[in-house]
N, CA, C and O atoms as CSV, one atom per row, in Angstrom:
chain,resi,resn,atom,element,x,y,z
A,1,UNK,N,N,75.262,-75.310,367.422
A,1,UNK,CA,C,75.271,-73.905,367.742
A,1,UNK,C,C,73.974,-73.535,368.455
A,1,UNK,O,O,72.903,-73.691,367.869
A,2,UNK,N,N,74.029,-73.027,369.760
A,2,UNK,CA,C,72.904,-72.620,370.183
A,2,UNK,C,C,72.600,-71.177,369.916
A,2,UNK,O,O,73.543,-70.413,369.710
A,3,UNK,N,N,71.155,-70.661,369.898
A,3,UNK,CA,C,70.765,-69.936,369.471
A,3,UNK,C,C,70.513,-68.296,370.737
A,3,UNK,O,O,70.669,-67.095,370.514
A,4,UNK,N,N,70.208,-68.826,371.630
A,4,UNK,CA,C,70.413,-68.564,372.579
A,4,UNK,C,C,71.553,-67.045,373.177
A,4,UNK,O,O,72.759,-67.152,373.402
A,5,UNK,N,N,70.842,-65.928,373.296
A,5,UNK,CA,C,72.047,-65.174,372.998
A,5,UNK,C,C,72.793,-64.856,375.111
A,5,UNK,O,O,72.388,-64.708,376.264
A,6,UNK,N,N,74.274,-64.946,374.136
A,6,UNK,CA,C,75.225,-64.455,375.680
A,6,UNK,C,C,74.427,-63.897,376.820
A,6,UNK,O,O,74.208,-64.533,377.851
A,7,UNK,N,N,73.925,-62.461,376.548
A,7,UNK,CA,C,73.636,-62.094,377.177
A,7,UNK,C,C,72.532,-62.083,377.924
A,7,UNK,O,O,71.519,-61.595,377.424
A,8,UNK,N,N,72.477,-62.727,379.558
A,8,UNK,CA,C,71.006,-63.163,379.778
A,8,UNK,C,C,70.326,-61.904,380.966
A,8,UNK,O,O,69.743,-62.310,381.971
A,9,UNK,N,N,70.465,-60.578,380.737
A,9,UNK,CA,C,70.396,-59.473,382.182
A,9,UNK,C,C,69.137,-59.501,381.833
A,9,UNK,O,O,68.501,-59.601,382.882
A,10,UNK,N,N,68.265,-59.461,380.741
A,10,UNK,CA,C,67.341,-59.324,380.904
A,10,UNK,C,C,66.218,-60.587,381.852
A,10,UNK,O,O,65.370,-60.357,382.714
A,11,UNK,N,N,66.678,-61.935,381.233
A,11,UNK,CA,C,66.347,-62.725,381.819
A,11,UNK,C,C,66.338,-62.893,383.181
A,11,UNK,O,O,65.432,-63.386,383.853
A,12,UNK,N,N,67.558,-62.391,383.612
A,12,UNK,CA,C,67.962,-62.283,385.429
A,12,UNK,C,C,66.832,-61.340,386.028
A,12,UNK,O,O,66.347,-61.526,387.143
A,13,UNK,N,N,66.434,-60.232,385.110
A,13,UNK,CA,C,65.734,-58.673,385.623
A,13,UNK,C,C,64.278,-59.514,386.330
A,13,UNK,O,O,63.705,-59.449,387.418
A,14,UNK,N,N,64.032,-60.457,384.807
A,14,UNK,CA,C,62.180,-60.396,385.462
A,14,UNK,C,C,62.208,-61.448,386.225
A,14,UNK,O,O,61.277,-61.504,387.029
A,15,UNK,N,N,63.568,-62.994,386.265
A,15,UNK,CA,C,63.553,-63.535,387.388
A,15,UNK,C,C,63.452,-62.834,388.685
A,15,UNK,O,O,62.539,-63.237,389.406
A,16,UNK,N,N,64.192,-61.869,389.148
A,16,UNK,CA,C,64.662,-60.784,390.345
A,16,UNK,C,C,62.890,-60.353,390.374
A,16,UNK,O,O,62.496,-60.362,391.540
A,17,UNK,N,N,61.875,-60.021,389.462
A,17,UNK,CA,C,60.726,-59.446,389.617
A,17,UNK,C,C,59.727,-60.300,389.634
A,17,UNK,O,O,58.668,-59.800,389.254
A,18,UNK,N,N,59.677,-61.435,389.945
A,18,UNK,CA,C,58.987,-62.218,389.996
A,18,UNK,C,C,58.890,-62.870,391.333
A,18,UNK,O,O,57.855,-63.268,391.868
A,19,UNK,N,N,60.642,-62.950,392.011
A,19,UNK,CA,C,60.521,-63.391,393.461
A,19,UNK,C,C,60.176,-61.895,394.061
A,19,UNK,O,O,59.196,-61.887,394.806
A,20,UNK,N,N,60.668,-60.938,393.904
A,20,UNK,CA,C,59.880,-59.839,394.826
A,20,UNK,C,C,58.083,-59.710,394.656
A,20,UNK,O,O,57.429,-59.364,395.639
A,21,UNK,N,N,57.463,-59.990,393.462
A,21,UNK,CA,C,55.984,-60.224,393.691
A,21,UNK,C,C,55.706,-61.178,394.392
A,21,UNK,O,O,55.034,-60.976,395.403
A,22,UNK,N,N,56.216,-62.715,394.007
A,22,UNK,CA,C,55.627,-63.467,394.933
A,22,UNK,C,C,56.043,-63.831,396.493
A,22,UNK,O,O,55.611,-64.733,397.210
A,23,UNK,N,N,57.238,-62.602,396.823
A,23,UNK,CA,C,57.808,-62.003,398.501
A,23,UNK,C,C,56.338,-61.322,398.552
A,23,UNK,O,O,55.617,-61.790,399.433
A,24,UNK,N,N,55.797,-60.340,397.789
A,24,UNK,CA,C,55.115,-59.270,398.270
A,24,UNK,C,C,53.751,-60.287,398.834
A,24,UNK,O,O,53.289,-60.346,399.974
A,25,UNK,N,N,53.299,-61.072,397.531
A,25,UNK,CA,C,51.764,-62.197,397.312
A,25,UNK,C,C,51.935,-62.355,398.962
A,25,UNK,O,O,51.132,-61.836,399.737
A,26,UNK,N,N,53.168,-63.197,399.433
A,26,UNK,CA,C,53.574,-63.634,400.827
A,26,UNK,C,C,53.085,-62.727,402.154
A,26,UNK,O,O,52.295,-62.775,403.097
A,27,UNK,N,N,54.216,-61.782,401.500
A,27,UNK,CA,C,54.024,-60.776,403.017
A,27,UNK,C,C,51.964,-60.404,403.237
A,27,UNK,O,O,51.236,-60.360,404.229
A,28,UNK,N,N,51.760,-60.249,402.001
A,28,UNK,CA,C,49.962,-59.562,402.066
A,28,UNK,C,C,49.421,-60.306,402.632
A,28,UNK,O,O,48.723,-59.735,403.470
A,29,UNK,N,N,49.254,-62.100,402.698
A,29,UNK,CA,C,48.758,-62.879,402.837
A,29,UNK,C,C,48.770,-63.280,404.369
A,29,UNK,O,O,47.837,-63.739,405.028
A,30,UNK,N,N,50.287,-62.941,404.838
A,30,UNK,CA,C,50.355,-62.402,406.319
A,30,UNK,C,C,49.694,-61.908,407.009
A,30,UNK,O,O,49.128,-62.160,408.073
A,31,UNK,N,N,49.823,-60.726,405.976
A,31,UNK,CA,C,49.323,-59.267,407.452
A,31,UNK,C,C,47.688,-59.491,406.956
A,31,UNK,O,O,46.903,-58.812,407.618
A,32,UNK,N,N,47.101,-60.294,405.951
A,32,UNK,CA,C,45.670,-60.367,405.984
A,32,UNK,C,C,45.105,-61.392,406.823
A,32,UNK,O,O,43.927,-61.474,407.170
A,33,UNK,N,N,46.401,-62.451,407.225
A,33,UNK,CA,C,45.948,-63.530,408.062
A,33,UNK,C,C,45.958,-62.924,409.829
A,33,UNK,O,O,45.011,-63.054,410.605
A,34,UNK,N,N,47.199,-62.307,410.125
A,34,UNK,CA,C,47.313,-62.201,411.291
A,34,UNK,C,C,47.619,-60.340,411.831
A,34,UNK,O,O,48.403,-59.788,412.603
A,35,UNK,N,N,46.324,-59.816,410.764
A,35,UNK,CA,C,46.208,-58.338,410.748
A,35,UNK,C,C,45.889,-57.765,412.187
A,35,UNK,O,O,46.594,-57.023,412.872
A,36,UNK,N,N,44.407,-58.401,412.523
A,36,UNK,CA,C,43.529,-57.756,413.745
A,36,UNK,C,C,45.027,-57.824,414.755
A,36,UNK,O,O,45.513,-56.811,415.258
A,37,UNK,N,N,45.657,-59.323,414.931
A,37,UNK,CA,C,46.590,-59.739,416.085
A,37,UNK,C,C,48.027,-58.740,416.062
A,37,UNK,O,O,48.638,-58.359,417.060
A,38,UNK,N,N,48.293,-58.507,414.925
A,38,UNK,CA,C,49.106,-57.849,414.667
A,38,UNK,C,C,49.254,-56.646,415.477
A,38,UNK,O,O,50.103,-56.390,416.331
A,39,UNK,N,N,48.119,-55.848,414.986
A,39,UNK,CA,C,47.674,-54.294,415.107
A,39,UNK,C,C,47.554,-54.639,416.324
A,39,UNK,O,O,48.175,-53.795,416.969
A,40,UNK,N,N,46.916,-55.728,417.314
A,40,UNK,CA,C,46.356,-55.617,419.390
A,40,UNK,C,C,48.073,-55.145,419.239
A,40,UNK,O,O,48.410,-53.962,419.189
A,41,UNK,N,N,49.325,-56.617,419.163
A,41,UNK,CA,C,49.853,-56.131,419.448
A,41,UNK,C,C,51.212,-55.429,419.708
A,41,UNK,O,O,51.962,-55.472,420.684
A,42,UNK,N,N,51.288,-54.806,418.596
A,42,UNK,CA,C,51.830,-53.577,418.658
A,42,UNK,C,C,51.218,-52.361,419.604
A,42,UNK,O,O,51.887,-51.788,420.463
A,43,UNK,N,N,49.890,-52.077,419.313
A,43,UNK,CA,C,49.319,-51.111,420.564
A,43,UNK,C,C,49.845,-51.103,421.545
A,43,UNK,O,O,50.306,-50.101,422.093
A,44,UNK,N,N,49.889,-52.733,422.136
A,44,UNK,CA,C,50.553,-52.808,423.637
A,44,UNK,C,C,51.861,-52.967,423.693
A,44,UNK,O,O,52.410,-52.674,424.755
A,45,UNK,N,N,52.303,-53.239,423.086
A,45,UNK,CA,C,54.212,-52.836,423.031
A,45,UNK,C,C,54.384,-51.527,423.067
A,45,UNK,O,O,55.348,-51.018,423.638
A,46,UNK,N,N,53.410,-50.808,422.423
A,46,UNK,CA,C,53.639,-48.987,422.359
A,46,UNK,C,C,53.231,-48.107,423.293
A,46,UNK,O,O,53.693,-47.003,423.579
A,47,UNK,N,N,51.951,-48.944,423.923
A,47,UNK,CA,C,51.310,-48.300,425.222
A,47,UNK,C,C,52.586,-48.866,426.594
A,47,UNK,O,O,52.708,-48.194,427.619
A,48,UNK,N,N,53.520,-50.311,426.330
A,48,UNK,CA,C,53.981,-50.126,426.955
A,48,UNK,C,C,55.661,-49.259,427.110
A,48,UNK,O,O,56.275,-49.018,428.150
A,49,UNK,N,N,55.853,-49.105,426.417
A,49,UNK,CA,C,56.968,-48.147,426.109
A,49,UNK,C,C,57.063,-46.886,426.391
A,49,UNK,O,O,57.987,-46.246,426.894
A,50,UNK,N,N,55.420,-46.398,425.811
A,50,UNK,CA,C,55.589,-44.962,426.457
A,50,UNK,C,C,54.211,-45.046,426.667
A,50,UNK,O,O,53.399,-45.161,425.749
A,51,UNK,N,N,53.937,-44.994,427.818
A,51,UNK,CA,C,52.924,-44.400,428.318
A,51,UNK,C,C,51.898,-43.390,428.525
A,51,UNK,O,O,52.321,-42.345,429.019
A,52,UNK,N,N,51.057,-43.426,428.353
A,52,UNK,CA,C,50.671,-41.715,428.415
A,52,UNK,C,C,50.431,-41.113,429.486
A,52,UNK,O,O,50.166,-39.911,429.473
């Protein structure tokens, strides 16, 4: 007999919260690596789109 009960939602909940932190750890680690490059460019995608 396992002990172990049926119902596992809770278990599923903090699996589900654990890949969205370590999505988030990810994405930060991104935009801290390739922030400055990022931000040039977008500017120039936006300066070229609309102009002033």
């Amino acid at each position: 007999m396992s002990r172990l009960p049926s119902n596992r939602s809770g278990q599923s909940f903090i699996e589900f919260a654990l890949i969205i932190i370590l999505f988030a750890i990810v994405l930060l680690s991104i935009l801290l690596i390739l922030g400055d490059d990022l931000r040039t460019f977008i500017n120039d995608l936006f300066q070229t789109w609309f102009p002033s």
